[in-house]
C-alpha positions, 0 to 999 in steps of 0.5 A, spaced: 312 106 507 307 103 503 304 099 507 301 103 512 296 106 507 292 100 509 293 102 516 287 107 516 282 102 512 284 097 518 282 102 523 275 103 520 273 096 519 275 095 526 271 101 528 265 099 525 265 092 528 266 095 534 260 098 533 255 093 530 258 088 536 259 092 543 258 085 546 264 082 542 268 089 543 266 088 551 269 082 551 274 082 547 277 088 547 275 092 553 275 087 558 281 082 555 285 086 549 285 093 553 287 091 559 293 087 557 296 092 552 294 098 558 296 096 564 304 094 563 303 100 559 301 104 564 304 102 570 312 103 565 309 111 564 307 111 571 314 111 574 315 118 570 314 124 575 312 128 570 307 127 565 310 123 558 303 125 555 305 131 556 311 131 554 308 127 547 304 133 546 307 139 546 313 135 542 308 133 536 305 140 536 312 143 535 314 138 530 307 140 527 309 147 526 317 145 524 313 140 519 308 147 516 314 151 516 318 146 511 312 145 506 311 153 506 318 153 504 319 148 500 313 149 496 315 157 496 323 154 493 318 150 488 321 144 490 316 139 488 320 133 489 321 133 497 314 137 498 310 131 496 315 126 500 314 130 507 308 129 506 307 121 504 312 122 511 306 126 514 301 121 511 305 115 514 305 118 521 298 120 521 296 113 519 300 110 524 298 114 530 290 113 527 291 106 528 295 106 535 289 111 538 283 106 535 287 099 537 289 101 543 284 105 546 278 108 541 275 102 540 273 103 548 267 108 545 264 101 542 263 097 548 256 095 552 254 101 555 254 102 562 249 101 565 248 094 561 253 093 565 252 094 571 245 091 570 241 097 571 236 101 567 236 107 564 228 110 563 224 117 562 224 119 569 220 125 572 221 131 574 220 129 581 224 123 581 229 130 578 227 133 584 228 127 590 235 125 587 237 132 587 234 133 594 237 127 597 245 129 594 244 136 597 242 133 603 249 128 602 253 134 600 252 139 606 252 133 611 259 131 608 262 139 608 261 139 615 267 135 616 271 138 610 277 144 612 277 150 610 282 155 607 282 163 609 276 165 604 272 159 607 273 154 602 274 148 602 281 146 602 285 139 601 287 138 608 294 134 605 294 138 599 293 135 591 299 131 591 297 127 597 289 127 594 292 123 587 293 117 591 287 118 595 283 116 589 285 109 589 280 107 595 275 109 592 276 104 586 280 098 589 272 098 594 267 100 588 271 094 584 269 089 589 262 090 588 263 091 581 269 087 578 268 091 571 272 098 575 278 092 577 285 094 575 293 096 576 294 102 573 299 108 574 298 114 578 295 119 576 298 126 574 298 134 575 300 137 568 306 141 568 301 147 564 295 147 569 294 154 567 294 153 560 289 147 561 284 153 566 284 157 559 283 153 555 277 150 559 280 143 561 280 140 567 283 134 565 287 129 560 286 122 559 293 120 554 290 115 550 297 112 548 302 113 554 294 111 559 296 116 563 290 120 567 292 128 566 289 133 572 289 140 571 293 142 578 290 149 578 282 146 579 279 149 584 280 144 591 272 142 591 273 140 583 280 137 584 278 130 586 272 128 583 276 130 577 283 126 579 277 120 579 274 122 572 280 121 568 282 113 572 275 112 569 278 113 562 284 110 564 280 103 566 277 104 559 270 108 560 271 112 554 264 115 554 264 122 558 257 121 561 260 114 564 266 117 566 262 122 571 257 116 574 264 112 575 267 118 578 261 119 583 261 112 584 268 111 586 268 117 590 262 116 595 266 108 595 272 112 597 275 112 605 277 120 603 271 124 606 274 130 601 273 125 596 266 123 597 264 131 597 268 132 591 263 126 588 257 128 590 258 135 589 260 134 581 253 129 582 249 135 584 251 139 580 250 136 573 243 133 577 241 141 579 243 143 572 238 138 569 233 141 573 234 148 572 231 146 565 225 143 566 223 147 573 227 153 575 222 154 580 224 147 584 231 148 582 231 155 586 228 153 592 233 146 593 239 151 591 237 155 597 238 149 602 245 149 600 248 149 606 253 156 607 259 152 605 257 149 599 254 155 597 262 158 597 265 152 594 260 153 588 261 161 589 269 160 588 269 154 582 264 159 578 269 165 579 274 161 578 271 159 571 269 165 569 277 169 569 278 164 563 273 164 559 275 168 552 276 165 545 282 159 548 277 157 552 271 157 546 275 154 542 277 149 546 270 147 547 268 146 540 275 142 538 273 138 544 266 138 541 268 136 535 272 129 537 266 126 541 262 126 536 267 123 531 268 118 536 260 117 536 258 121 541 252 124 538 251 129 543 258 132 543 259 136 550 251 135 552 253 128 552 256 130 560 249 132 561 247 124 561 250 123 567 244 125 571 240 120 567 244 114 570 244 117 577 237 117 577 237 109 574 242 107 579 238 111 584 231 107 582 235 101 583 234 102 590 241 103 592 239 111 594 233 107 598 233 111 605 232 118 600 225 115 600 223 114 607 
């Protein structure tokens, strides 16, 4: 099919424009087209108990790899003929698949940032205001482990497991939306992968599946990361593409959540991104907050670093580089260093005044 060699021109006019108009694409695409296209969407893929996306994936990694087989047996038998009309069929399933992830969901990296939205200003901040924020979220984080169970290690446990905590997450969302109605939305639950230890290897937490618009949970995380991280991925659902953002509204909707254990997941993910900016610019500070952490804390912390460190290997460094090399084409320039900007809109939300008492 022919025509759809003029699907990835299309693709990248309509990138272009997005970016040369984020008030438009807020408006047309993100909050209008994006949300008719993926919520009924959403919820169909939702009522499977499994992960379609999944499913999707491994089945194109499989059929990718049959595909290199056929060319490398065909191009050996000097078939010419077929080898070239393969190809043209790979081309045109490239194409397609280009056009559907940027219509259906890409064309969200392009939208008004956050904090524009949220009528917030991000500035320069100054390693003390770094050093209140983080001074205040330990504060938050140790008040609220004091009401978090414990498992036999003295780690925080989920009290009605990981399946249970999925559908926690929607009051966090459907609170936050009454303030802010840009986070509103009815979409599908979301989901533990299958592979969740593969995922761990690989060094991946989760997976938001552009083309089903299913939220994918790494079941294996630790239970301190695995609500914050449920939370992340709804973000990507609702049409926050951008990592930085996906972080702030996952805090947000976790300390607006009615779920004690959801608000200590949030903000310990918060304090963790904020301790590791101060670390940068002060390890003398950065030391001396990390010692009031409370005992607790400091065995959750404790367990989600060893839990890290038994995956890394050349999976997991590879991973990140691929991962690396998708948010820069997808025009986010710092790649993963783009997670660390989190702090930078927590410190805007913070000067706001909505963290006021952390003042007095």
């Amino acid at each position: 099919m022919l025509w759809t060699v003029i699907l990835v021109p299309i693709s990248i006019v309509l990138v272009f424009i997005a970016k040369r108009w984020p008030h438009i694409t807020e408006i047309s695409y993100s909050l209008a087209m994006y949300r008719y296209i993926s919520q009924p969407l959403s919820y169909l893929t939702g009522l499977f108990p499994f992960s379609l996306g999944e499913v999707i994936f491994y089945g194109f990694i499989l059929l990718s790899l049959i595909c290199i087989i056929k060319i490398m047996v065909l191009l050996f038998s000097n078939n010419m003929k077929l080898t070239v009309s393969l190809i043209k069929k790979i081309g045109t399933t490239l194409s397609v698949l280009f056009f559907l992830f940027i219509t259906m969901w890409g064309l969200n990296y392009y939208r008004l940032p956050l904090s524009e939205s949220m009528s917030i200003e991000i500035k320069d901040y100054s390693k003390d205001e770094l050093v209140m924020l983080t001074s205040y979220l330990i504060d938050k984080v140790n008040s609220f482990r004091e009401e978090i169970n414990e498992d036999s290690r003295g780690v925080m446990r989920l009290s009605q497991g990981k399946r249970k905590a999925l559908y926690d997450a929607y009051s966090g969302y459907n609170n936050l939306s009454k303030e802010y109605p840009i986070f509103k939305g009815n979409y599908g639950k979301p989901k533990i992968v299958i592979t969740s230890k593969l995922m761990s290897y690989a060094g991946i937490a989760g997976i938001f599946f552009p083309f089903t618009i299913e939220a994918n949970v790494n079941g294996d995380l630790p239970d301190p990361l695995f609500p914050s991280n449920v939370a992340h991925e709804m973000a990507h659902q609702r049409g926050f593409a951008r990592e930085d953002e996906a972080n702030f509204i996952s805090y947000l909707s976790c300390i607006y959540n009615n779920n004690i254990e959801y608000k200590y997941s949030g903000t310990l993910m918060a304090l963790i991104h904020s301790m590791n900016a101060l670390y940068m610019v002060d390890i003398n500070s950065a030391k001396s907050l990390a010692s009031q952490y409370s005992p607790g804390v400091r065995r959750d912390l404790d367990y989600i670093n060893s839990y890290w460190k038994k995956y890394e290997g050349p999976v997991e460094r590879t991973s990140t580089k691929i991962n690396n090399a998708y948010l820069k084409a997808n025009d986010q320039k710092d790649g993963i260093q783009s997670y660390g900007r989190m702090v930078d809109l927590l410190l805007a939300y913070y000067k706001k005044g909505f963290y006021l008492e952390a003042f007095y």
